[in-house]
C-alpha positions as CSV (number, residue, x, y, z in Angstrom):
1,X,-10.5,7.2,-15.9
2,X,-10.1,7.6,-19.7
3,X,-11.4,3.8,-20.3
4,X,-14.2,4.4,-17.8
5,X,-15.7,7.8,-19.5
6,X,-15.5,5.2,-22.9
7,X,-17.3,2.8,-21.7
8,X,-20.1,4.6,-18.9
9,X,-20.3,6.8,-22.5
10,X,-21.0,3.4,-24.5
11,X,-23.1,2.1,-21.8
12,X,-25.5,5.2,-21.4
13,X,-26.2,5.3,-25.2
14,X,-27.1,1.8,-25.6
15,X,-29.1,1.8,-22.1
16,X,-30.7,5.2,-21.6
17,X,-32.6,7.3,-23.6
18,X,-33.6,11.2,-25.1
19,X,-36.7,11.3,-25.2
20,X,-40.3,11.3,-22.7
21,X,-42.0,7.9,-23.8
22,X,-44.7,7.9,-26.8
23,X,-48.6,7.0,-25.4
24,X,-48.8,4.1,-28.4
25,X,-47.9,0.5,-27.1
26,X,-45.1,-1.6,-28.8
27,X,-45.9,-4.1,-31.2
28,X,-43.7,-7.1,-31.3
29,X,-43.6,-9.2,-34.2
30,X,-41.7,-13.2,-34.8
31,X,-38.4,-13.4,-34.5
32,X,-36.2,-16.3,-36.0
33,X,-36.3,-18.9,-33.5
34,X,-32.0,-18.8,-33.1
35,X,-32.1,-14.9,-32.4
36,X,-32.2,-14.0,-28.7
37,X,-34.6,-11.6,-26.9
38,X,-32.7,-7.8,-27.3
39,X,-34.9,-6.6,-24.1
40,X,-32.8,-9.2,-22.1
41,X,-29.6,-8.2,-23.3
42,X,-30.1,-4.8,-22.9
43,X,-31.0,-5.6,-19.5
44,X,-28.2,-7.4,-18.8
45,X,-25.9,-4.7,-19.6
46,X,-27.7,-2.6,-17.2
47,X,-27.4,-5.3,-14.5
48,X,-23.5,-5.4,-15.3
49,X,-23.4,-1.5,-14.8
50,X,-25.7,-1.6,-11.4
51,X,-23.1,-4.6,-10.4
52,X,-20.0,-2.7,-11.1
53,X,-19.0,-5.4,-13.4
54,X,-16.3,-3.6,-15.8
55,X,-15.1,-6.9,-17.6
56,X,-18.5,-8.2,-18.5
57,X,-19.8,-5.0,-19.3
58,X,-16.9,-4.0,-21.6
59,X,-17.4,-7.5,-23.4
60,X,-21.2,-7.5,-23.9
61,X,-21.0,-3.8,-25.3
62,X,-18.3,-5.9,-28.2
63,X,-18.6,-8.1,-31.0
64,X,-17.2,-11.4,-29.8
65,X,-14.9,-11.3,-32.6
66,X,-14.0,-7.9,-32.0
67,X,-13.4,-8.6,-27.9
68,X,-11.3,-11.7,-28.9
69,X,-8.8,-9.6,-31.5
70,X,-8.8,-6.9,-28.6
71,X,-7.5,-9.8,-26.2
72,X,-4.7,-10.5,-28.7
73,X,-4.5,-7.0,-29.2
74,X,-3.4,-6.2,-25.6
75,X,-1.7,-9.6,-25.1
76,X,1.1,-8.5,-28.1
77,X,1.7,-5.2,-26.3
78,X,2.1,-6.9,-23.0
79,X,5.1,-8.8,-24.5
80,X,6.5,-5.6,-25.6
81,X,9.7,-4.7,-23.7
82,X,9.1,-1.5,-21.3
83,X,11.3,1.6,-21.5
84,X,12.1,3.2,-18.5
85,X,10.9,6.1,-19.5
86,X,7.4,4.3,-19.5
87,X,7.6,2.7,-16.6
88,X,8.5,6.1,-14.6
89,X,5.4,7.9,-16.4
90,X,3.2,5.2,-15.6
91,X,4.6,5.2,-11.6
92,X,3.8,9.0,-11.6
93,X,0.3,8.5,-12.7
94,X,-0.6,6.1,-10.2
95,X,0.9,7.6,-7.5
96,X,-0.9,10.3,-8.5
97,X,-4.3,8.3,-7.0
98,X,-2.8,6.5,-4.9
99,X,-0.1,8.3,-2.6
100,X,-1.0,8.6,1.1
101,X,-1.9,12.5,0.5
102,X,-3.4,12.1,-2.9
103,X,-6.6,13.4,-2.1
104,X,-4.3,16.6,-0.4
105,X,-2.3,17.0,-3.8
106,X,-4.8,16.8,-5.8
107,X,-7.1,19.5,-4.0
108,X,-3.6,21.8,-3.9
109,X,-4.2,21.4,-8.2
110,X,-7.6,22.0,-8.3
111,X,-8.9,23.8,-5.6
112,X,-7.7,27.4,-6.7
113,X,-9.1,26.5,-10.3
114,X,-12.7,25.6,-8.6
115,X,-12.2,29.4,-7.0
116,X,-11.4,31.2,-10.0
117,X,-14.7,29.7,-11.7
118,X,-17.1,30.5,-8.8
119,X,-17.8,34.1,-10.0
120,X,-19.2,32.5,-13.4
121,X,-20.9,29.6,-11.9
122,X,-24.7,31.1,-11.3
123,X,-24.5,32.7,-14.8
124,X,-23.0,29.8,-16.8
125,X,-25.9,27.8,-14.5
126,X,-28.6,30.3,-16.2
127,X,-27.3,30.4,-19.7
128,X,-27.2,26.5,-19.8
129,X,-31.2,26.5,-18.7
130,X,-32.0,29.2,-21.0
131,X,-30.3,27.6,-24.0
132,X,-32.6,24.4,-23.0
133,X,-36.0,27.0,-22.8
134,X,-34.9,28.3,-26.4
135,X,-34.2,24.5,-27.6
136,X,-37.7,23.7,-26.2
137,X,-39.5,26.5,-28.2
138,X,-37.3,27.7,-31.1
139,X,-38.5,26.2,-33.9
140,X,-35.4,26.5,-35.2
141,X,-33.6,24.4,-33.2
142,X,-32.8,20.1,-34.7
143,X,-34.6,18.6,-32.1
144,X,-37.5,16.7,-33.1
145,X,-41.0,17.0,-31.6
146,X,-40.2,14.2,-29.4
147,X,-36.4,15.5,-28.1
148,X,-38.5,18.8,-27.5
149,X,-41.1,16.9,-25.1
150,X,-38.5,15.0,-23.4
151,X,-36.5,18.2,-22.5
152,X,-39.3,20.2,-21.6
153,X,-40.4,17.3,-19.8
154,X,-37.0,17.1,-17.5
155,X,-36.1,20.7,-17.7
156,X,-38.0,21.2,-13.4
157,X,-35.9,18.3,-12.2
158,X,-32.9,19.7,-14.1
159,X,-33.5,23.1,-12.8
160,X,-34.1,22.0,-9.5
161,X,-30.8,19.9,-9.8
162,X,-28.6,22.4,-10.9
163,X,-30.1,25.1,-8.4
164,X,-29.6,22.4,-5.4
165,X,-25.9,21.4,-6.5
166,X,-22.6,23.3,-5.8
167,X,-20.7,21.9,-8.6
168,X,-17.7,23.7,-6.9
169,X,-17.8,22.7,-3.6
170,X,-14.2,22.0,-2.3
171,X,-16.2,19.2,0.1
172,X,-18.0,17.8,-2.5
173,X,-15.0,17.3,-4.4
174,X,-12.7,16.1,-2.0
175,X,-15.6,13.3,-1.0
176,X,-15.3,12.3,-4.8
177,X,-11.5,12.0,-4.8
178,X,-11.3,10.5,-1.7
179,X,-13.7,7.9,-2.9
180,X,-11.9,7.3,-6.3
181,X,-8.4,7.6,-4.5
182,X,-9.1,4.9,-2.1
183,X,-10.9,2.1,-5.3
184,X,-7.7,3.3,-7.1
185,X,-5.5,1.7,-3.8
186,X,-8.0,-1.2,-3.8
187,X,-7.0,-2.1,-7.5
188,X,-3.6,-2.8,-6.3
189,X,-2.0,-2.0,-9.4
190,X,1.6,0.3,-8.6
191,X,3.1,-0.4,-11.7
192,X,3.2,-1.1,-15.1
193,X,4.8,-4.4,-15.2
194,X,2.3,-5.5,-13.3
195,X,-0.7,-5.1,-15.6
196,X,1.4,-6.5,-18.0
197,X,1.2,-10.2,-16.5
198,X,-2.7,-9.7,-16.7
199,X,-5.2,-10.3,-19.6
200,X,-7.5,-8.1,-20.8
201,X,-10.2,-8.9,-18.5
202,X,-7.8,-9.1,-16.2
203,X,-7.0,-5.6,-15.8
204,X,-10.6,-4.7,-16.2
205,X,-11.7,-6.8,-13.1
206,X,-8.6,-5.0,-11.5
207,X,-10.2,-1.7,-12.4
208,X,-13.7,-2.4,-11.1
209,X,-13.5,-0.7,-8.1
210,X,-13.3,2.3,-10.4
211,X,-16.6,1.8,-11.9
212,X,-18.5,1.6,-8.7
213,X,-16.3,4.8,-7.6
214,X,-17.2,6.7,-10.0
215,X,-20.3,5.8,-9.6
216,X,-20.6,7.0,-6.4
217,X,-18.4,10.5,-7.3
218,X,-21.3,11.3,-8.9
219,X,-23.5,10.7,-6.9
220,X,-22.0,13.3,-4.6
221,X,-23.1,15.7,-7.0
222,X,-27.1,14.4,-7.3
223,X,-27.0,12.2,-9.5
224,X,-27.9,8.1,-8.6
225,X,-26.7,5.9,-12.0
226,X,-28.1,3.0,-10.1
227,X,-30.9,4.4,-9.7
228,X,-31.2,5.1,-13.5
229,X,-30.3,1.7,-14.3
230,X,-32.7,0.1,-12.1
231,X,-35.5,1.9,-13.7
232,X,-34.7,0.8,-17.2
233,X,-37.4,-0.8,-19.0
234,X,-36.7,-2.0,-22.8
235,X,-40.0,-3.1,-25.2
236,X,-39.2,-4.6,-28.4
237,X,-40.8,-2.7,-31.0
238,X,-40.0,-4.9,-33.6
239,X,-37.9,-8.4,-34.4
240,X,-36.4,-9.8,-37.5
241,X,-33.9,-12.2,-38.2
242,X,-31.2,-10.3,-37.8
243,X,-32.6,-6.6,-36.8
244,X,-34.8,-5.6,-34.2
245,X,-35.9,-2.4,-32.8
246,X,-36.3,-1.4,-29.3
247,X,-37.1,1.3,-26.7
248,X,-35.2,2.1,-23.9
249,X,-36.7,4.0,-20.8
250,X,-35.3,5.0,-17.8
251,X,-36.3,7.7,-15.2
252,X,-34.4,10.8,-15.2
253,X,-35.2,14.0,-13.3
254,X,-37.8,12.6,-12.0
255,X,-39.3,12.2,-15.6
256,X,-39.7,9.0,-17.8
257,X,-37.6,9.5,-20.8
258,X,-36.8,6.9,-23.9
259,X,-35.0,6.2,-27.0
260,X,-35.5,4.4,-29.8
261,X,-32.9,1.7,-31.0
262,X,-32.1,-0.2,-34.3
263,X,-30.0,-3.2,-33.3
264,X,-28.4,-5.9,-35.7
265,X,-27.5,-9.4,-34.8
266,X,-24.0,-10.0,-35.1
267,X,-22.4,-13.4,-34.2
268,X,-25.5,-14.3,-32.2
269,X,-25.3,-11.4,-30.0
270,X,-27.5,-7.9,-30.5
271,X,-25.8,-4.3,-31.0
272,X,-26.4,-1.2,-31.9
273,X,-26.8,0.2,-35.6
274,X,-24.2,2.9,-34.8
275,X,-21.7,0.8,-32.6
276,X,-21.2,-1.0,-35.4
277,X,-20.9,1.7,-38.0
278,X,-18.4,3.2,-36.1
279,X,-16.6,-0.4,-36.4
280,X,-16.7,-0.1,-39.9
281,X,-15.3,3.0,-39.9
282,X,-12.5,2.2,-38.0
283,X,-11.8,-0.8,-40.5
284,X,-11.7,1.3,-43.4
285,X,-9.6,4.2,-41.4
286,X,-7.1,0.9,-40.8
287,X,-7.5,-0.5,-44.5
């Protein structure tokens, strides 16, 4: 579950956006002939997501270079003799979500936690609207004119959705556990040594049926990332050589809301800006 929040967390700020699109229309301008179009990248990320594709969608958020020292990364620690120690931790983990009363367990854990926060729900629910009302008109407040509009653009479908939802619903919950408990069976991963035979993308096509899971956990509680995905719409604003900005919108609440992106081409792919700052960051953390 760690490795999926990574990547749906990668995935939703390179696909969906922050802001309620701008009335002005994009203006595209010539690309070298080599570079390819970012718009059907970014869309193919999004169909990866909508397809519950973990494998390819963890490789096309990488730098090929990157994804190939991962591969040899993972392969070296596969070859690394496994304590007992680790192989008993591991065991307990997955059994943990996969155990013929996981579902039961797991509700025994978190069931009594879900009733000690019910007396706070409705006001944490109204202090989390009214901080978004004061965002929306404080002028004090970092948001930009733009942020502002997109909030106050989604803040009825938000309020409608957190009015609508029992967040701490022992039925909604169990739904989402069972349906994470059973793709976690469906993996057929028990142990460690197991992964250990696999690549990379082996283990990540193993761990599919946890994307579409999750996917659907959520859903229990309102919200549709397919949905989301399938309204994605990506204009180039702008194409260089090697940069290119684009805008990225998606419905959300019920309202259209968008992003701006600055990409670079690296090793004939497009990323984003940040992604690889954050790269280089790592590098010089390393170095």
């Amino acid at each position: 579950m760690s490795l999926l929040s990574v990547i749906l967390a990668g995935t939703s700020s390179a696909l969906w956006a922050n802001e309620v699109a701008p009335a002005r229309a994009p203006v595209t301008h010539v690309a070298s002939a080599t570079a390819p179009d970012p718009a059907v990248e970014i869309t193919e990320l999004a169909r990866r997501f909508r397809a519950g594709d973990l494998a390819g969608l963890a490789e096309g958020l990488t730098p090929r270079s990157r994804w190939e020292a991962a591969r040899q990364a993972f392969a070296i620690a596969s070859n690394k003799p496994t304590t007992d120690t680790e192989r008993a931790r591991f065991a307990e983990k997955i059994r943990q979500f996969t155990a013929p009363d996981a579902v039961d367990q797991l509700m025994l854990t978190l069931e009594p936690e879900m009733t000690k926060a019910r007396p706070q729900l409705a006001g944490m629910t109204l202090m989390a609207l009214g901080a978004m009302q004061v965002a929306i008109k404080s002028p004090d407040t970092k948001l930009t004119e733009a942020q502002r509009q997109a909030l106050e653009s989604a803040l009825p479908g938000i309020q409608r959705w957190a009015s609508n939802t029992d967040f701490l619903s022992p039925d909604s919950m169990r739904r989402a556990l069972t349906v994470l408990t059973d793709a976690a069976r469906r993996t057929g991963i028990t142990d460690i040594d197991q992964l250990k035979t696999l690549p990379l993308e082996g283990v990540l096509e193993r761990a599919g049926p946890m994307l579409v899971a999750a996917k659907e956990a959520v859903r229990t509680y309102g919200i549709d990332l397919d949905a989301v995905a399938d309204s994605l719409k990506v204009d180039v604003l702008a194409l260089g050589k090697d940069t290119a900005r684009v805008r990225t919108t998606v419905t959300l609440f019920g309202a259209p809301v968008w992003a701006e992106h600055d990409l670079v081409l690296v090793e004939g792919h497009w990323y984003g800006k940040h992604v690889l700052a954050e790269f280089d960051h790592e590098d010089a953390m390393e170095g």
